[in-house]
PDB file as gemmi writes it, atoms N, CA and C in Angstrom:
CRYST1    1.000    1.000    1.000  90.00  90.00  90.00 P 1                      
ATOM      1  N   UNK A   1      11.378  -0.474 -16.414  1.00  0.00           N  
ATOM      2  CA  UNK A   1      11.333  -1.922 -16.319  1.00  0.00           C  
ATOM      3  C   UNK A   1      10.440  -2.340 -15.158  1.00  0.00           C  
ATOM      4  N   UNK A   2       9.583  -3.645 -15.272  1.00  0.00           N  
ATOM      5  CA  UNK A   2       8.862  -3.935 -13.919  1.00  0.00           C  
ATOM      6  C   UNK A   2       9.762  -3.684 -12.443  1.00  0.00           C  
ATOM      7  N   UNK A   3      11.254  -3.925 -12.347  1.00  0.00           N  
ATOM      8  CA  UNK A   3      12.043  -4.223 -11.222  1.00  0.00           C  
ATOM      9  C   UNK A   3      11.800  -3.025 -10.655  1.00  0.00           C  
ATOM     10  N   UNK A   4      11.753  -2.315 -11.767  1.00  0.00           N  
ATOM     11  CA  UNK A   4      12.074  -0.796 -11.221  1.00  0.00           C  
ATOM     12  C   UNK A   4      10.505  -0.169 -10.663  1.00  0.00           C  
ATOM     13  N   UNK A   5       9.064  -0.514 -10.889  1.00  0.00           N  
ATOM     14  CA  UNK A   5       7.991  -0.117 -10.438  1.00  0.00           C  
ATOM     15  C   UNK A   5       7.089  -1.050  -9.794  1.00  0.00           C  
ATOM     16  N   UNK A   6       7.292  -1.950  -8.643  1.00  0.00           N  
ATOM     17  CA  UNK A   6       6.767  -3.141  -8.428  1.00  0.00           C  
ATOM     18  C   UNK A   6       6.676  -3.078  -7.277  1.00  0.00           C  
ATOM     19  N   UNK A   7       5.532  -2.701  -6.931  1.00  0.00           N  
ATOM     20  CA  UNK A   7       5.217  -2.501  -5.305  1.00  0.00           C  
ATOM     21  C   UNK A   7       4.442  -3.902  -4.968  1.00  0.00           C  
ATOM     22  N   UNK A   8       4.135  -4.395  -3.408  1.00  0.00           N  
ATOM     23  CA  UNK A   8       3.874  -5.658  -3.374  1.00  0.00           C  
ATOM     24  C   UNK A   8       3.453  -5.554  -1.751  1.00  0.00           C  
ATOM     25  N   UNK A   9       2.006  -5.923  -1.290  1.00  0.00           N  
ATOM     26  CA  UNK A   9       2.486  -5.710  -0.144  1.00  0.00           C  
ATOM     27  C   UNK A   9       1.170  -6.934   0.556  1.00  0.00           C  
ATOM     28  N   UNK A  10       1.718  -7.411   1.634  1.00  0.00           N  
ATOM     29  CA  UNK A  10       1.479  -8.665   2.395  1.00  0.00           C  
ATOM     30  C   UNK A  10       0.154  -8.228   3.061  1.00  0.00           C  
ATOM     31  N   UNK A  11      -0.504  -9.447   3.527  1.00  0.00           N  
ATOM     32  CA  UNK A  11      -1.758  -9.025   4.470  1.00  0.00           C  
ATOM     33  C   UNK A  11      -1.750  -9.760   5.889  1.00  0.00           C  
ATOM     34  N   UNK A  12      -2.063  -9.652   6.748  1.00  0.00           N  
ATOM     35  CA  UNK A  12      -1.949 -10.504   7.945  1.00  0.00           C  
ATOM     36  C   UNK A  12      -3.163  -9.814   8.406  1.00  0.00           C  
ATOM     37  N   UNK A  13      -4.136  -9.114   8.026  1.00  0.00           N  
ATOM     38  CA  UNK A  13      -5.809  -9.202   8.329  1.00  0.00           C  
ATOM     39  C   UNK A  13      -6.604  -8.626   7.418  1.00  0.00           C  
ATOM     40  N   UNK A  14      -7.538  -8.620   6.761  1.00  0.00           N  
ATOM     41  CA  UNK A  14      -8.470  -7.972   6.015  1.00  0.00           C  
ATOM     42  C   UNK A  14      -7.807  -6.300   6.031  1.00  0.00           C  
ATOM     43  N   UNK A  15      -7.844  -5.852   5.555  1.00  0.00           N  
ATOM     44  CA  UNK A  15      -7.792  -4.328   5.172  1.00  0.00           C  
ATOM     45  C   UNK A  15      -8.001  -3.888   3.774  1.00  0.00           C  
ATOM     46  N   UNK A  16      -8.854  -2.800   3.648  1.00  0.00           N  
ATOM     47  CA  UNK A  16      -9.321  -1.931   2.992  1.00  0.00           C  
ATOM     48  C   UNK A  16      -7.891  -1.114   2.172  1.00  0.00           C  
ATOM     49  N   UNK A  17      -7.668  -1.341   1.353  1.00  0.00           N  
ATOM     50  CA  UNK A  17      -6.527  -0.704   0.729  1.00  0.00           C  
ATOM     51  C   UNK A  17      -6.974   0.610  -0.392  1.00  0.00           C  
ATOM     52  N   UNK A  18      -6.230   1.777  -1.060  1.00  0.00           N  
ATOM     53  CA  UNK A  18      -6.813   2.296  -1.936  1.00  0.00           C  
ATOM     54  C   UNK A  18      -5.246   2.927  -2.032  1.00  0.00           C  
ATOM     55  N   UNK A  19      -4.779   2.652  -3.702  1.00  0.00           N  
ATOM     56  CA  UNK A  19      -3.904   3.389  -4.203  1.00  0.00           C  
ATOM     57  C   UNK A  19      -4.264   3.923  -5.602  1.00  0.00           C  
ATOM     58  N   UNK A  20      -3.609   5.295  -4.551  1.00  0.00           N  
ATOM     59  CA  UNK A  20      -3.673   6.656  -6.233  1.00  0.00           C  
ATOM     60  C   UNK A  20      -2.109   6.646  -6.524  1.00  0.00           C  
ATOM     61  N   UNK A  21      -2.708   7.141  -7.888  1.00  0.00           N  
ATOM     62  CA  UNK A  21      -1.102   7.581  -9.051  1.00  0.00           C  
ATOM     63  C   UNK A  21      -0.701   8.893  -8.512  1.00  0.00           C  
ATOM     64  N   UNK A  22       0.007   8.985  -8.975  1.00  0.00           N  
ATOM     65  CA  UNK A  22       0.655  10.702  -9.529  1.00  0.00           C  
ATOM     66  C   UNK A  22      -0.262  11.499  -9.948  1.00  0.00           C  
ATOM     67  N   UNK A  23      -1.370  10.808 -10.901  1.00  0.00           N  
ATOM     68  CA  UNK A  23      -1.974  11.587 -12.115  1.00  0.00           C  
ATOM     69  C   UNK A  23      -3.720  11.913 -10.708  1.00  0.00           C  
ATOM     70  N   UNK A  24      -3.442  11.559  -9.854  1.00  0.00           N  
ATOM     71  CA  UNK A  24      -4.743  11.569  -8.363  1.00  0.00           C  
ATOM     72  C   UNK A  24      -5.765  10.185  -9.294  1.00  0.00           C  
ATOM     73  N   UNK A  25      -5.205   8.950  -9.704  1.00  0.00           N  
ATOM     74  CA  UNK A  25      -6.387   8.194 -10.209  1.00  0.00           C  
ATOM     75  C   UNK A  25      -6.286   7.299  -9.326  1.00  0.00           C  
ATOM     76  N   UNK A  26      -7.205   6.366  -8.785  1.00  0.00           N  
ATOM     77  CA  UNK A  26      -7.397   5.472  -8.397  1.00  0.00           C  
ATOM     78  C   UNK A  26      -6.994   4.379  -9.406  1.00  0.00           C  
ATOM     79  N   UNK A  27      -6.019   3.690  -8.729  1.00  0.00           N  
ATOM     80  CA  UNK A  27      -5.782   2.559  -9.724  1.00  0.00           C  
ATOM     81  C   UNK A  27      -5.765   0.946  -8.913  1.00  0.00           C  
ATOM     82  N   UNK A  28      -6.449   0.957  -7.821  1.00  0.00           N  
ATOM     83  CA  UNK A  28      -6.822   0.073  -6.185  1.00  0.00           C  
ATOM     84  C   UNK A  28      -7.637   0.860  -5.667  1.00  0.00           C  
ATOM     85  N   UNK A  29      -8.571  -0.116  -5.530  1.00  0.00           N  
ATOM     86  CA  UNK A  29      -9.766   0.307  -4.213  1.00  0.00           C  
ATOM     87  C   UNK A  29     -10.277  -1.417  -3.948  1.00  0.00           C  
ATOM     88  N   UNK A  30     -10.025  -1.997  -2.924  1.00  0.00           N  
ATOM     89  CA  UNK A  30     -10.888  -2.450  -2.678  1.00  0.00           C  
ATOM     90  C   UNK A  30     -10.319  -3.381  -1.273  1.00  0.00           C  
ATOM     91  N   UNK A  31     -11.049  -4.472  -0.746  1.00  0.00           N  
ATOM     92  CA  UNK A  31     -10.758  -5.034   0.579  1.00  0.00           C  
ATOM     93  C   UNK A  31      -9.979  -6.304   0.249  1.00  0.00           C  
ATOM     94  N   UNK A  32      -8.809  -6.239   0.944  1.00  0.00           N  
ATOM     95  CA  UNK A  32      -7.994  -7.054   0.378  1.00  0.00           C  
ATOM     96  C   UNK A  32      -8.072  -8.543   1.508  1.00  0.00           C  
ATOM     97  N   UNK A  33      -8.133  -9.479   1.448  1.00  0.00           N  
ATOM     98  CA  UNK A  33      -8.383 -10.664   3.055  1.00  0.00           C  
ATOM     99  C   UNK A  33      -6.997 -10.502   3.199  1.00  0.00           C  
ATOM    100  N   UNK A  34      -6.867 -11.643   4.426  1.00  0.00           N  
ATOM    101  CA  UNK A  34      -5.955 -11.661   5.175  1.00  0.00           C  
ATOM    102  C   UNK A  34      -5.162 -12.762   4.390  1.00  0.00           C  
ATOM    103  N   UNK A  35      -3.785 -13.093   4.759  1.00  0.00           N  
ATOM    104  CA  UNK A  35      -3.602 -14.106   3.407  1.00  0.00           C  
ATOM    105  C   UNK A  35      -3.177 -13.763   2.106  1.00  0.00           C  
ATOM    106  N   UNK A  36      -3.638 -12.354   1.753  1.00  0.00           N  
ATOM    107  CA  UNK A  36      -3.350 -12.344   0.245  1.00  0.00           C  
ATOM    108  C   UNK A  36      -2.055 -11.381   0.040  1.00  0.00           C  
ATOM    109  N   UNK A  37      -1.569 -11.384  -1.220  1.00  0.00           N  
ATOM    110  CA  UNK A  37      -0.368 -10.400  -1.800  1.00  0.00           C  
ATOM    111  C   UNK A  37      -1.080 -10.236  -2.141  1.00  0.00           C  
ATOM    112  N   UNK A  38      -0.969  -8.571  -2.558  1.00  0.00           N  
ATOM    113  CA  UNK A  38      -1.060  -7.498  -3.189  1.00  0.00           C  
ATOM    114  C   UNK A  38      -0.024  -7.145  -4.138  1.00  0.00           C  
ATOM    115  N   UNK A  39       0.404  -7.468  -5.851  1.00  0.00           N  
ATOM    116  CA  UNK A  39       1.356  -7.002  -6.715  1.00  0.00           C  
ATOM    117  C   UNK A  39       0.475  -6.584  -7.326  1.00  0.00           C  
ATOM    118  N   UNK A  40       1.717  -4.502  -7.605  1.00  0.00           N  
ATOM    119  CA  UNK A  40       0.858  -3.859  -8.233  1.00  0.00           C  
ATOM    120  C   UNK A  40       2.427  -3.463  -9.485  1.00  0.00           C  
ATOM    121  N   UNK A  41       2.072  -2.982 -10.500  1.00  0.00           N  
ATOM    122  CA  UNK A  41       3.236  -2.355 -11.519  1.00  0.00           C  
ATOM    123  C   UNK A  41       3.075  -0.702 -10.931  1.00  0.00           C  
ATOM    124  N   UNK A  42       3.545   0.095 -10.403  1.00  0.00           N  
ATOM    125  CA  UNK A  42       3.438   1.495 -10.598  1.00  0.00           C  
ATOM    126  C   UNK A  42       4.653   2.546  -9.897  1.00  0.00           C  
ATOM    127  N   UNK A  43       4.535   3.657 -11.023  1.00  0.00           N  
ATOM    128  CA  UNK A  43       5.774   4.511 -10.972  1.00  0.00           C  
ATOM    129  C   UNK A  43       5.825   5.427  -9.840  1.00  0.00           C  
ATOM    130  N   UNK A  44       6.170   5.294  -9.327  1.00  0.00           N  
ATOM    131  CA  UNK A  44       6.209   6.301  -7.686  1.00  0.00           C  
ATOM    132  C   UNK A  44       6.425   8.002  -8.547  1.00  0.00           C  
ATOM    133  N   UNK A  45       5.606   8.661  -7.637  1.00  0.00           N  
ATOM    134  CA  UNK A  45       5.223   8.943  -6.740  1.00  0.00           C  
ATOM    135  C   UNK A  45       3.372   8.708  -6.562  1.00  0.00           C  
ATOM    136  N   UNK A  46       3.727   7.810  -5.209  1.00  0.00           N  
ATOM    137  CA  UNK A  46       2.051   7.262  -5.148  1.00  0.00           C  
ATOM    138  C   UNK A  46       1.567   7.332  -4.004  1.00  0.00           C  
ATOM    139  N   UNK A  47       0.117   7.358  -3.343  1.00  0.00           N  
ATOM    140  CA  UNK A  47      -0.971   7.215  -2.503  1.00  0.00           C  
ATOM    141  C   UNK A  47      -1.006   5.636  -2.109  1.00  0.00           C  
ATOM    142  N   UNK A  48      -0.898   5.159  -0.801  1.00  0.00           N  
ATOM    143  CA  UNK A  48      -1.771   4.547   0.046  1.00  0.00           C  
ATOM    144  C   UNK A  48      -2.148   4.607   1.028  1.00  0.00           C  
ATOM    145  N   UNK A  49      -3.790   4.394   0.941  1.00  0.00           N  
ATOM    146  CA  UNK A  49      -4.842   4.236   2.358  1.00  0.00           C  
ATOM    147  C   UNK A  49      -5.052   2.748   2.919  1.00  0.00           C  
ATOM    148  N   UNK A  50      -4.635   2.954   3.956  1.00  0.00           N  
ATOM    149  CA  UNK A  50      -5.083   1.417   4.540  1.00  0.00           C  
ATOM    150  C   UNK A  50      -6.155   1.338   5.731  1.00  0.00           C  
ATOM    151  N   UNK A  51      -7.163   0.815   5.330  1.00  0.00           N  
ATOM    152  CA  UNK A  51      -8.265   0.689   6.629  1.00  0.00           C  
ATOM    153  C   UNK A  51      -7.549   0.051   7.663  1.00  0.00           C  
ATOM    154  N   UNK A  52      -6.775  -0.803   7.776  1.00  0.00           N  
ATOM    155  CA  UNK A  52      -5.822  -0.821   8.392  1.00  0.00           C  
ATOM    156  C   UNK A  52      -4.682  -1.063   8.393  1.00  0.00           C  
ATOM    157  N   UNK A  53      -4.010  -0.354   9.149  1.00  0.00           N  
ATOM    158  CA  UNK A  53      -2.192  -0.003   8.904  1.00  0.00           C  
ATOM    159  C   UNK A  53      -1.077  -1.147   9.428  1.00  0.00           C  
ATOM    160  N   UNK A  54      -1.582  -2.200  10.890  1.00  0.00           N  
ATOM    161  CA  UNK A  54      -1.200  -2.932  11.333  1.00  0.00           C  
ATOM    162  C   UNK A  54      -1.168  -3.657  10.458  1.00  0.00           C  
ATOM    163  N   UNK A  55      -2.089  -4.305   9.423  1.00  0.00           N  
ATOM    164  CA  UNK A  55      -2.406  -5.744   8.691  1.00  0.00           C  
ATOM    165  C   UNK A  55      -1.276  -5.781   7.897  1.00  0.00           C  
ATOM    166  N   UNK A  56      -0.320  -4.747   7.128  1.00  0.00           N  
ATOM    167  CA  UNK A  56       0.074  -5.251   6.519  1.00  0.00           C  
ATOM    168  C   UNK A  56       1.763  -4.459   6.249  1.00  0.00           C  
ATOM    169  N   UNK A  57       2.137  -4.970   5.332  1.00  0.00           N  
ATOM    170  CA  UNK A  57       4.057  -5.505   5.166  1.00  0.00           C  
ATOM    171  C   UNK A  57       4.221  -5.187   3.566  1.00  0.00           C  
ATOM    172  N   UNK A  58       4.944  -3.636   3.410  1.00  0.00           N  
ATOM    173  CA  UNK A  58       4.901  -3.087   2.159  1.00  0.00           C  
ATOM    174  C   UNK A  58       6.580  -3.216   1.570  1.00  0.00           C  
ATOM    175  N   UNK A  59       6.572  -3.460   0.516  1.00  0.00           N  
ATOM    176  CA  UNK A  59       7.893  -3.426  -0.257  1.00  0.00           C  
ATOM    177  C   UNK A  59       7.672  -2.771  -1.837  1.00  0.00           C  
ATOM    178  N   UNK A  60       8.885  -2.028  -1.680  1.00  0.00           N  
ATOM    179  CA  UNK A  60       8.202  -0.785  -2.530  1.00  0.00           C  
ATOM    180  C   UNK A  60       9.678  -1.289  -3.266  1.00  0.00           C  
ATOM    181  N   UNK A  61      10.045  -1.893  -5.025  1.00  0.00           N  
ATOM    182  CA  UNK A  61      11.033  -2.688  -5.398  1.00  0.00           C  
ATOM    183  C   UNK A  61      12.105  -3.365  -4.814  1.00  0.00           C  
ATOM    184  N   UNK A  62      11.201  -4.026  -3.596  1.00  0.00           N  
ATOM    185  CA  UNK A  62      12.525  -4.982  -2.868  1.00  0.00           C  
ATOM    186  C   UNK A  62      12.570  -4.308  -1.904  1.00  0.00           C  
ATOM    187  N   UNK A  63      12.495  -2.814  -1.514  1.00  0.00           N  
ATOM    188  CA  UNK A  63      12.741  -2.006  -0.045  1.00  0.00           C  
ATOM    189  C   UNK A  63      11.892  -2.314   0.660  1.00  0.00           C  
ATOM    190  N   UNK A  64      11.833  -2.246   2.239  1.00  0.00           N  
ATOM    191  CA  UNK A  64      10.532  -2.153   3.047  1.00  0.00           C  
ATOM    192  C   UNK A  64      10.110  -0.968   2.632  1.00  0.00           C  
ATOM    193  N   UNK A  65       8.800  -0.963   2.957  1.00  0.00           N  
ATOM    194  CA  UNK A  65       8.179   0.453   3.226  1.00  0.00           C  
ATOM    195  C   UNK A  65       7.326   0.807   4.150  1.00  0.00           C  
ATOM    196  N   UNK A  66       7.956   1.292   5.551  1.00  0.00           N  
ATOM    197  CA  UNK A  66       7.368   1.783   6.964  1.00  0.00           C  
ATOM    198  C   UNK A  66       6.279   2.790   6.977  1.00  0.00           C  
ATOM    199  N   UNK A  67       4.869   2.728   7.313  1.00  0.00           N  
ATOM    200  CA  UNK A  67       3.948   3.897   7.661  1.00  0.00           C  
ATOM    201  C   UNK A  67       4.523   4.243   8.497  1.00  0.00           C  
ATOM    202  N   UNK A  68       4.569   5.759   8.766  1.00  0.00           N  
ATOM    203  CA  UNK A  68       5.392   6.096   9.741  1.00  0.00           C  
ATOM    204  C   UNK A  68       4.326   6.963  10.957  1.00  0.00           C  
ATOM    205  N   UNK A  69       2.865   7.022  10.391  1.00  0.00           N  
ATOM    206  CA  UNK A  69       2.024   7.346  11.103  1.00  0.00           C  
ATOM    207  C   UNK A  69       0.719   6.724  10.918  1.00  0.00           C  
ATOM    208  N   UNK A  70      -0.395   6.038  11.799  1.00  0.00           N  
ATOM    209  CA  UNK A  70      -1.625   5.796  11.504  1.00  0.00           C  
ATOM    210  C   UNK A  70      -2.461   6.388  12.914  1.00  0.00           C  
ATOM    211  N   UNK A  71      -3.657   6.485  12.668  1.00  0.00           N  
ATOM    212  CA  UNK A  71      -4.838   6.445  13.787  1.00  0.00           C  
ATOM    213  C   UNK A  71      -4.705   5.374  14.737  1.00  0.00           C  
ATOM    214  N   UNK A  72      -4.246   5.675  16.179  1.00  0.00           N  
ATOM    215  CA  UNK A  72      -4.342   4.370  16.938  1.00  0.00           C  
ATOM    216  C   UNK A  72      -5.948   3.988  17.103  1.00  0.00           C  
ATOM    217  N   UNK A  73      -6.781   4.742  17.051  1.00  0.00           N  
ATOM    218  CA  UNK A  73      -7.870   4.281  17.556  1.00  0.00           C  
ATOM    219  C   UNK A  73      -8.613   3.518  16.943  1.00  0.00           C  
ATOM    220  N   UNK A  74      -7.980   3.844  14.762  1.00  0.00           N  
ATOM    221  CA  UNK A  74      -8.694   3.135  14.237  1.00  0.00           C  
ATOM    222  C   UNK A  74      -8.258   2.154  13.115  1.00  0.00           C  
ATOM    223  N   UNK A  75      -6.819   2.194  13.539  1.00  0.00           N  
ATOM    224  CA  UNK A  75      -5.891   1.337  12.436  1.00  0.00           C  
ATOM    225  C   UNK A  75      -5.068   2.270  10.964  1.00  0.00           C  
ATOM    226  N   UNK A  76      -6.295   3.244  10.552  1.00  0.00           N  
ATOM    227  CA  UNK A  76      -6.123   3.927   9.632  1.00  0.00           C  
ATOM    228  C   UNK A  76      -4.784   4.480   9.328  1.00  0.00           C  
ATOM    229  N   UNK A  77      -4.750   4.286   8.288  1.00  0.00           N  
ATOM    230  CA  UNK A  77      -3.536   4.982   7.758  1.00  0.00           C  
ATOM    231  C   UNK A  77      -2.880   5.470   6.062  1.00  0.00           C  
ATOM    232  N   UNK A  78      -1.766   5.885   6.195  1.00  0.00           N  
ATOM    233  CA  UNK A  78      -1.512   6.639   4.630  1.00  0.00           C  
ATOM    234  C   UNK A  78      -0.745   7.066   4.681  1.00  0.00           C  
ATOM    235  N   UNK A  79       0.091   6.514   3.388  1.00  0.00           N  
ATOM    236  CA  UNK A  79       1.387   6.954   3.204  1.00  0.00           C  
ATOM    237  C   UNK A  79       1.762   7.159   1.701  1.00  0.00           C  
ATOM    238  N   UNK A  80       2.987   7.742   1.457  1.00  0.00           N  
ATOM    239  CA  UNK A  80       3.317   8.553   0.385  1.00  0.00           C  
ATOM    240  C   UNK A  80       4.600   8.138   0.114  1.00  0.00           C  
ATOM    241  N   UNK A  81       4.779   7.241  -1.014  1.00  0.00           N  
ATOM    242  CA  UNK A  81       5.807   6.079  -1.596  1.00  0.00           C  
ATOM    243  C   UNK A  81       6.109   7.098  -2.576  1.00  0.00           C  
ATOM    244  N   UNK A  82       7.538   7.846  -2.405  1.00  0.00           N  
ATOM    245  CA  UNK A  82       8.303   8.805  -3.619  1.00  0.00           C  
ATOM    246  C   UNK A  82       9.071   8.349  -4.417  1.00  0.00           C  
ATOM    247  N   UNK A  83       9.680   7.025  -4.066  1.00  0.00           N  
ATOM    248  CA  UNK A  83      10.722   6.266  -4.809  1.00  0.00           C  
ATOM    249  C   UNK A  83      10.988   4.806  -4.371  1.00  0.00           C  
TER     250      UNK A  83                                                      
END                                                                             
């Protein structure tokens, strides 16, 4: 059901986003502004890169979802949404 695969995630500055599937496809690439949602439909287990990690506020069906590591020097970051 959508409830069940509905990732969504906030911007508070420009960042470069890129999410892969399960299957390694790119199904997101591109620069998202500041200002915008991001709703995507997809079945975890998934890829995201963020040009930057500060900009933004992930909810992975209603849960937060914390990077739990990025590059201080360059915002960068990536994380791995299992459920």
């Amino acid at each position: 059901t959508i409830g069940k695969t509905f990732l969504e995630i906030e911007y508070s500055a420009d960042s470069w986003t890129e999410i892969i599937d399960s299957n390694q496809d790119i199904v997101f690439f591109d620069l998202v502004k500041k200002g915008k949602t991001l709703k995507i439909n997809i079945l975890a287990p998934f890829e995201i890169l963020f040009g930057d990690a500060t900009a933004v506020n992930i909810k992975y069906n209603n849960k937060i979802v914390s990077i739990p590591y990025f590059n201080p020097d360059t915002n960068v970051g990536k994380i791995t949404v299992k459920e």
